[in-house]
VMD Tcl script that draws the C-alpha trace (Angstrom):
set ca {
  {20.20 -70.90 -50.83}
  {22.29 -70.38 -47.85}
  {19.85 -70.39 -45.54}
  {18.99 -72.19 -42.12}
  {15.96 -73.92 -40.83}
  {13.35 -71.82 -39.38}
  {13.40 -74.77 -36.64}
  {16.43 -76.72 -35.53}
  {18.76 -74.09 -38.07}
  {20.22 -76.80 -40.02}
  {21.36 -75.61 -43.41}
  {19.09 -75.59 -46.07}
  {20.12 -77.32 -49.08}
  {16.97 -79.95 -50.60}
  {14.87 -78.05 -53.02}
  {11.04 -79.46 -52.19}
  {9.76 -77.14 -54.95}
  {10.51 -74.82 -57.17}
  {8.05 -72.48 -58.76}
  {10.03 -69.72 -60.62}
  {9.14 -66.07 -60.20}
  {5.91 -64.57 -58.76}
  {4.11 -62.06 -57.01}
  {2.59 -62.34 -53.63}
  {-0.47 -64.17 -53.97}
  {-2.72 -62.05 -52.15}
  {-1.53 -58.91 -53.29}
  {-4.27 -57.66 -55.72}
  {-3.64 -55.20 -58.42}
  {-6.23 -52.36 -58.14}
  {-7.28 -49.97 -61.18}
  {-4.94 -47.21 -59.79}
  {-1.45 -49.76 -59.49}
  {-2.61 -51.48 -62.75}
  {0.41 -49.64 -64.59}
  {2.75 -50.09 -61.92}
  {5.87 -52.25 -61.32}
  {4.75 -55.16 -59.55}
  {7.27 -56.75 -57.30}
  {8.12 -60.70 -58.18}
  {10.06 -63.11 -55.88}
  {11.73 -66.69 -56.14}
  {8.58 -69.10 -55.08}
  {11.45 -71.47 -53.86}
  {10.55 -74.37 -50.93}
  {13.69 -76.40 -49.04}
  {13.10 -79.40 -46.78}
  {15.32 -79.61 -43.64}
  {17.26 -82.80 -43.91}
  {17.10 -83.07 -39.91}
  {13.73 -82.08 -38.92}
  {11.92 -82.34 -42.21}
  {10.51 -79.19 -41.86}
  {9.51 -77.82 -45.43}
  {9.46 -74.28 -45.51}
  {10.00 -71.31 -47.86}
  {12.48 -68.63 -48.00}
  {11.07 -65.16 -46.55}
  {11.11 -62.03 -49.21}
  {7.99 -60.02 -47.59}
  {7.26 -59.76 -44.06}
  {4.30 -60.28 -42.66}
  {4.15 -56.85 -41.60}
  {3.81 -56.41 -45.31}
  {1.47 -59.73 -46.75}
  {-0.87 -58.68 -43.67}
  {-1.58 -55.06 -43.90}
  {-4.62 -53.01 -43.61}
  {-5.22 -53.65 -47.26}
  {-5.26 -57.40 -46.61}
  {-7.94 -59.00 -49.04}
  {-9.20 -62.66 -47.13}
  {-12.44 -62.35 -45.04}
  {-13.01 -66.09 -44.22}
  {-17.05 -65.60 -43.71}
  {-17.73 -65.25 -47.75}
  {-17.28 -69.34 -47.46}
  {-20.61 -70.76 -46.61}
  {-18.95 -74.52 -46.08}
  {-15.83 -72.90 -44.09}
  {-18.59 -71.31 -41.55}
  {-20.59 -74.34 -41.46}
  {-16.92 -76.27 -40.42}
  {-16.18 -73.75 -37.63}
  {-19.71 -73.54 -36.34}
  {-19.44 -77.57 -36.12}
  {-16.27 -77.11 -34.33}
  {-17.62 -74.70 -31.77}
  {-20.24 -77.05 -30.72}
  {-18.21 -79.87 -30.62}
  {-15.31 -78.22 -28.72}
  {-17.56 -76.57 -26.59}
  {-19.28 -79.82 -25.31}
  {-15.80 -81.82 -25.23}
  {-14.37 -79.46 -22.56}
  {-17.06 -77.99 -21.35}
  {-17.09 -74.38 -21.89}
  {-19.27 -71.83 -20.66}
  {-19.02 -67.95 -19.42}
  {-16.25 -68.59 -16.89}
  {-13.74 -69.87 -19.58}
  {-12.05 -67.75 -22.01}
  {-10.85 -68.17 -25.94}
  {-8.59 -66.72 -27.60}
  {-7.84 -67.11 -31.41}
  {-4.48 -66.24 -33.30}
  {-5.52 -65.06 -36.90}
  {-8.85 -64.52 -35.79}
  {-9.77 -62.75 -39.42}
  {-13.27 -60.97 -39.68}
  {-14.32 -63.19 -36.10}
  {-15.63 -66.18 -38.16}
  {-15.13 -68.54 -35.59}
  {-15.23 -66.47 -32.53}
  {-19.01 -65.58 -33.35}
  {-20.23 -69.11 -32.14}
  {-18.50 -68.74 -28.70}
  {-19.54 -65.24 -28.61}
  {-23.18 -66.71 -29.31}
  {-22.52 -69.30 -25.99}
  {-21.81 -66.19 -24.00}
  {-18.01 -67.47 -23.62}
  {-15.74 -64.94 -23.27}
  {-13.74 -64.73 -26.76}
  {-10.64 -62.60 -27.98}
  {-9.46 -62.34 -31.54}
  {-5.96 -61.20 -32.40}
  {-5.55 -60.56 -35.58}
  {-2.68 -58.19 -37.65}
  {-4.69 -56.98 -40.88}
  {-6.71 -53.46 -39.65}
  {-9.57 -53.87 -42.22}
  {-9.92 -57.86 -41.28}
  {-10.00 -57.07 -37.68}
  {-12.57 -54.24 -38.23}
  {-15.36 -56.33 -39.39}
  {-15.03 -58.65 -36.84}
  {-14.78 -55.22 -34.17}
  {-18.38 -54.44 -36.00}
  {-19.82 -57.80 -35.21}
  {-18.75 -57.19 -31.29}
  {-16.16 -59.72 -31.50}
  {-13.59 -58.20 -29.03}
  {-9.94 -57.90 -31.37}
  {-6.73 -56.98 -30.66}
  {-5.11 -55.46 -33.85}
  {-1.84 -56.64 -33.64}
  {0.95 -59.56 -34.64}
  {0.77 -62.90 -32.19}
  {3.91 -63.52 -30.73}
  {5.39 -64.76 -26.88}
  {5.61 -60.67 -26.04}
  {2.11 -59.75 -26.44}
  {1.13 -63.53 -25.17}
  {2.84 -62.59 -21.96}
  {0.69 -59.45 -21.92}
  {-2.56 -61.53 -22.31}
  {-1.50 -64.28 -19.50}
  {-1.48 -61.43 -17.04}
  {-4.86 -60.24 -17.67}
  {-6.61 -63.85 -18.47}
  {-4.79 -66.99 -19.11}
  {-7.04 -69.12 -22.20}
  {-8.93 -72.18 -21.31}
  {-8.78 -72.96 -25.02}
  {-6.10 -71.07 -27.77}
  {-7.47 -71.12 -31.34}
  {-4.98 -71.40 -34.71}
  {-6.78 -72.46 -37.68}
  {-4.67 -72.05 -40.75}
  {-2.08 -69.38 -39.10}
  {0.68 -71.51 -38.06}
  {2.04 -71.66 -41.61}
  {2.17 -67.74 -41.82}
  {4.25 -67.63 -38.97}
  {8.33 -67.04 -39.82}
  {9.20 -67.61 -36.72}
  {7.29 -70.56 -35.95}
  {8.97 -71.43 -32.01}
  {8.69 -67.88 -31.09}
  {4.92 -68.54 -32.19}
  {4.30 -71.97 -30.50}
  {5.69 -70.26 -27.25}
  {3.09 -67.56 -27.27}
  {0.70 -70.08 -27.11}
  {2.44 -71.71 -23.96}
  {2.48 -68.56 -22.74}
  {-1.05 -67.76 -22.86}
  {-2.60 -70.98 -22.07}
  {-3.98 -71.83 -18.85}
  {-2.35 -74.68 -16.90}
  {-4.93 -77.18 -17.72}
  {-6.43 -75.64 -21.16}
  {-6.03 -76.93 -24.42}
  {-4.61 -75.52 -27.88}
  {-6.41 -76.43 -31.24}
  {-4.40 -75.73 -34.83}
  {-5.85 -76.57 -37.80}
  {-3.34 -76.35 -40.92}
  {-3.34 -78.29 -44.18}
  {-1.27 -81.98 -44.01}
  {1.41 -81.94 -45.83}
  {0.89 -85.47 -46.67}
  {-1.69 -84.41 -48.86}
  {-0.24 -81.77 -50.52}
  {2.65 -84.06 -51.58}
  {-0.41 -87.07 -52.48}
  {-2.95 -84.89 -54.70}
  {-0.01 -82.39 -56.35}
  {-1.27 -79.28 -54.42}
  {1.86 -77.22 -55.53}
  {-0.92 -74.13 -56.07}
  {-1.20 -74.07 -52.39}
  {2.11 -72.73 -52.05}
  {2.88 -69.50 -51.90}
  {5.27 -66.43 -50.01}
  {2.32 -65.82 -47.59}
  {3.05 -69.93 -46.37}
  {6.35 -69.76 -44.94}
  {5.79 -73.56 -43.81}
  {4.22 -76.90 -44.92}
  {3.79 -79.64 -41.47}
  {3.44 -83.18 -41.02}
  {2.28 -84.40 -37.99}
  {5.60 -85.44 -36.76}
  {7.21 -82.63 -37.38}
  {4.42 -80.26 -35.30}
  {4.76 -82.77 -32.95}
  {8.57 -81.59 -32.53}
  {7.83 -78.36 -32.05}
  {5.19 -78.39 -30.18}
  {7.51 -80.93 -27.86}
  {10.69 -78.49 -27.52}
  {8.02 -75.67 -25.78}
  {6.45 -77.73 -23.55}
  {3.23 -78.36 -25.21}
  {1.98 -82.44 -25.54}
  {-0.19 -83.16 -28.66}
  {-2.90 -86.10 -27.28}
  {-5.29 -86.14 -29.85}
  {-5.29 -85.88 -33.77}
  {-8.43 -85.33 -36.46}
  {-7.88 -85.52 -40.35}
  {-10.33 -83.01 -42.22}
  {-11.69 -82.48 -45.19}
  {-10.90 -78.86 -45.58}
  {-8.13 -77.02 -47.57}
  {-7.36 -80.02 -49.74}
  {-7.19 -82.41 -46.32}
  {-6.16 -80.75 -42.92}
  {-5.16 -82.06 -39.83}
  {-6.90 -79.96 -36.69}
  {-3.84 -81.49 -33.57}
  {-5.34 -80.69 -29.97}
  {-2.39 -80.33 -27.45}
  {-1.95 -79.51 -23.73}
  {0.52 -78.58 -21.28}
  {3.25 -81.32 -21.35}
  {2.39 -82.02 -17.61}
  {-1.76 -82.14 -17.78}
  {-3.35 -85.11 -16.67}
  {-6.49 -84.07 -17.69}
  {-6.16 -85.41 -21.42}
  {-4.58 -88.93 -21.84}
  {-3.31 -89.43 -25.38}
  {-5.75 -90.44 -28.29}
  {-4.23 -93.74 -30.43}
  {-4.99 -91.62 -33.12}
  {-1.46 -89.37 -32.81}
  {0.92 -92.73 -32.97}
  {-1.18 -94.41 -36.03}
  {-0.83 -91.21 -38.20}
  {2.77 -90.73 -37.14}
  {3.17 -94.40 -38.04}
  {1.78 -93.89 -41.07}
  {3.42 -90.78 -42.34}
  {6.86 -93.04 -41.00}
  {5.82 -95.43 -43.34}
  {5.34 -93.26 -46.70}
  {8.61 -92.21 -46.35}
  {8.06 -88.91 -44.77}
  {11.51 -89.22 -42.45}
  {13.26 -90.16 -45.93}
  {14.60 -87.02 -48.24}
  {13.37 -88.99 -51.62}
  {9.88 -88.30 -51.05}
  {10.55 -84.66 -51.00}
  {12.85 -84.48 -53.61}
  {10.46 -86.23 -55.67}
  {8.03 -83.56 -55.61}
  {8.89 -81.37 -58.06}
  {8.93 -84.00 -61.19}
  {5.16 -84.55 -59.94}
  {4.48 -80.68 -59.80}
  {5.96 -80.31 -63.17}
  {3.86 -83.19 -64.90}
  {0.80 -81.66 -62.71}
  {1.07 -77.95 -64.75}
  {1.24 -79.92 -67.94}
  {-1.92 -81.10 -67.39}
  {-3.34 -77.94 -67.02}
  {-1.74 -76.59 -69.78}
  {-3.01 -79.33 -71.94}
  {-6.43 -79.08 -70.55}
  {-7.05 -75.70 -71.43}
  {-5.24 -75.53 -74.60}
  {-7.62 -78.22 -75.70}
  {-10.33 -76.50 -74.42}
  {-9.26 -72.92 -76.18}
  {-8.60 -74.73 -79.81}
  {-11.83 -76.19 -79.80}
  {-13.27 -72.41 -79.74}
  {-14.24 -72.46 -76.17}
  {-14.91 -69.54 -73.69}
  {-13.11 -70.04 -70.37}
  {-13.69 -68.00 -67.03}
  {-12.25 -68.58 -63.83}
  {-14.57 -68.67 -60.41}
  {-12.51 -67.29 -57.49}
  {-9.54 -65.22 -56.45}
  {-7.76 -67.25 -54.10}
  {-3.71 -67.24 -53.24}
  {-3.86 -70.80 -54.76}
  {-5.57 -69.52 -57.47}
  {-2.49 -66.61 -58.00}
  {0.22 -69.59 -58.06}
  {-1.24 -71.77 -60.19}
  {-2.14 -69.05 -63.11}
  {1.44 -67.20 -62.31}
  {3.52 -70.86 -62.28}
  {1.62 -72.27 -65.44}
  {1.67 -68.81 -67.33}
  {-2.26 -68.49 -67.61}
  {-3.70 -65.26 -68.31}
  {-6.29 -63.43 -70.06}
  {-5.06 -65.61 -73.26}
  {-7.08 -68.26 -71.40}
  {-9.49 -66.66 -69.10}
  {-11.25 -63.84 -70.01}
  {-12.12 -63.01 -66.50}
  {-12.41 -64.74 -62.94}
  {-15.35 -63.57 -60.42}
  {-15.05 -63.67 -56.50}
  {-18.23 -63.48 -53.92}
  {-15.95 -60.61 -52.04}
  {-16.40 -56.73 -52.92}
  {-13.09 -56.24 -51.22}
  {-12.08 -58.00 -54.79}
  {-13.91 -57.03 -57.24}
  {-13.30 -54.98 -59.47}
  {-8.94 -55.77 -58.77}
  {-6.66 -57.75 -60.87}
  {-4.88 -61.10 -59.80}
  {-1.32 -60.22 -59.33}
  {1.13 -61.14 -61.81}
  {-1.41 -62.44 -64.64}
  {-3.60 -59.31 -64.06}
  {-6.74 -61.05 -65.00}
  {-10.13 -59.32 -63.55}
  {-12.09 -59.90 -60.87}
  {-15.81 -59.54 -61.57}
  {-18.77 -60.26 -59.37}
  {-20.43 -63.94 -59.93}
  {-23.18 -62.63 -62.04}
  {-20.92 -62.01 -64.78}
  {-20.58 -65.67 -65.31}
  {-24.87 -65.48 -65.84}
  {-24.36 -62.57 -68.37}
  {-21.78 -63.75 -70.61}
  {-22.41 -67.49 -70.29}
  {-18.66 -69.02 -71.11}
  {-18.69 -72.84 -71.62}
  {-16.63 -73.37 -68.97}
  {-15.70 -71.81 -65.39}
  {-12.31 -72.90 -64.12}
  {-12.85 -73.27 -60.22}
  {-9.67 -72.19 -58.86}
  {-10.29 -72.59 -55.28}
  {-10.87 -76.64 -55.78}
  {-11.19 -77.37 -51.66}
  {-14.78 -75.40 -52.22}
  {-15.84 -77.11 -55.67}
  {-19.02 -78.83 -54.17}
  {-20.07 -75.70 -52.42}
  {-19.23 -73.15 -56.08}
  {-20.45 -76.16 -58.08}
  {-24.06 -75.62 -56.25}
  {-23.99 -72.26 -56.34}
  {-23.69 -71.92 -59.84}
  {-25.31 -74.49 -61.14}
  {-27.08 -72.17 -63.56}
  {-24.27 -72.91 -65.74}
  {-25.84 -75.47 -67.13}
  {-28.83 -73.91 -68.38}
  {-26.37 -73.15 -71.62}
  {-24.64 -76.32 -71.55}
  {-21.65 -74.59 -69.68}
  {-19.36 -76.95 -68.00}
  {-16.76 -76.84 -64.55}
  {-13.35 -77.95 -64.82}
  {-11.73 -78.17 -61.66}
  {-8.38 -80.38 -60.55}
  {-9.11 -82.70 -58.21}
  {-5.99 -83.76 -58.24}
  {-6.48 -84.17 -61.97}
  {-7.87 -81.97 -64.16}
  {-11.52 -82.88 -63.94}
  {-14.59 -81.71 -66.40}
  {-18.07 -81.89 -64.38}
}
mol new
graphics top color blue
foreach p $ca { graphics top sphere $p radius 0.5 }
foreach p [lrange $ca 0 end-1] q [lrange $ca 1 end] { graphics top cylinder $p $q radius 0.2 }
display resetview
């Protein structure tokens, strides 16, 4: 690849990962494009020797992952809403927010979040770039700019109502041009407000094998020391640090104006810095490492559900995430191994994942056909599908699930 960082635009030359050819994860194959050329791309990730940024190469804009046809609505997770609604409270309390204080979220989706402020009577303002996303959030009276964050439009906002508190969860990894991003959010924020981004720690993606949550729609993977950079170069001081649960193990970083007083640093932010220092996560072997551990990762699927298939089983999958898209395009699964996958969202049912065209059913096709196992490809929601389906077992069906390793429950 020649090809400079997205960041400090060092050349590019350690592969991270390499996943071969495939499509865009989220771009579903309806009834009418099933006989269609579908477009497939180098799934190719570089770390930045100097930085240690790990980031993708860019074949599809955003403009054209995120357009009106744009099939994530974050509220069809009942644990994701039950996370944001915690966060609302908490937040809320921690900096005391009422009707006089403004939010604003980047990637506000169908106004998942926004709806507990809303609730509170704070004033709230979603931006987010997909038309049909945006609309449902519109119907729920979540006030939403239809349009692409960046440091123009943030300008734009600051004139009209500078945020007390600036919302990313899961959108700075989306973002190409990730400074141009971070100083939107300068831009924006009032002089003593605080920022809150959520993303998934890289750390754990490289611990547990997540190489399915790559994919063209992620154009960047973060430690915390690295975010900590770039927040740094804008102007923006990170003083406080949580470690989540969600996606696989997140990191939610709260960060301020560099010159605010009003938030002292949390020890938190220097013990997980120290400890990503001390796995090796300033040293290039850990990354190159990677992809011998991704390989050995998709034989273990592979072996899993060959297993499964030669013993006569029926396999279906449960979901139709991106992650869901790379692992079935980079291990070569399709309807040889799962007759069908099912998804709680209309806006995907009755589609095809891309690449493996497999179907996309509603759930109570698993209760109708009863297969003896149900592949759950989003595995950061496995307790919440587990529970939800537990009807499964009323034939003796099983769950297999990697968590990292291929598990049977």
């Amino acid at each position: 690849m020649s090809g400079l960082c997205r960041f400090c635009e060092a050349p590019l030359e350690h592969v991270f990962a390499d996943l071969g050819m495939c499509p865009i994860a989220n771009s579903l194959v309806t009834p009418e494009t099933f006989g269609a050329m579908e477009p497939f791309y180098p799934l190719r990730v570089y770390v930045c020797e100097h930085c240690f940024l790990v980031q993708s190469e860019e074949f599809e804009s955003p403009a054209g992952i995120f357009s009106s046809a744009y099939p994530y609505f974050s509220s069809f997770s009942s644990s994701w809403l039950a996370h944001c609604e915690t966060y609302a409270a908490e937040i809320t309390e921690r900096l005391g927010l009422d009707e006089r204080h403004t939010v604003v979220e980047v990637g506000s989706n169908d106004g998942y979040l926004l709806q507990f402020f809303h609730r509170r009577g704070i004033r709230v303002l979603g931006v987010e770039p997909a038309a049909s996303v945006a609309q449902e959030a519109i119907v729920k009276g979540i006030p939403t700019l239809v349009r692409f964050f960046d440091s123009e439009l943030a300008a734009e906002l600051a004139q009209e109502s500078p945020a007390d508190l600036v919302i990313g969860n899961n959108v700075l990894a989306h973002m190409p041009d990730v400074s141009d991003f971070v100083a939107g959010m300068v831009l924006v924020l009032a002089p003593e407000g605080v920022v809150t981004v959520e993303f998934p720690h890289l750390m754990r993606l490289v611990a547990d094998s997540q190489f399915d949550t790559i994919y063209h729609e992620h154009f960047s993977y973060f430690s915390l020391r690295t975010v900590r950079r770039i927040f740094e170069r804008h102007g923006l001081r990170i003083f406080d640090v949580e470690e989540l649960p969600t996606h696989g193990g997140s990191l939610r970083v709260y960060a301020c104006h560099a010159g605010a007083e009003r938030h002292p640093e949390s020890p938190s932010v220097a013990e997980l810095a120290e400890r990503e220092h001390a796995a090796g996560y300033e040293d290039l072997e850990v990354y190159r490492s990677f992809g011998e551990r991704m390989r050995a990762a998709k034989r273990e699927v592979l072996r899993c559900l060959i297993d499964a298939k030669e013993e006569g089983a029926t396999i279906v999958g449960y979901g139709a995430p991106a992650k869901g898209a790379t692992l079935l395009n980079y291990c070569g699964i399709g309807t040889d191994f799962l007759d069908y996958t099912v998804d709680k969202s209309p806006h995907k049912q009755g589609c095809f994942l891309p690449g493996v065209r497999i179907p996309i059913r509603e759930p109570e096709a698993i209760r109708r056909t009863r297969p003896d196992y149900v592949l759950i490809l989003p595995w950061n929601l496995k307790d919440e599908i587990v529970e939800e389906m537990a009807f499964v077992r009323e034939w003796g069906g099983r769950f297999i699930v990697r968590t990292p390793a291929m598990t049977i429950l």
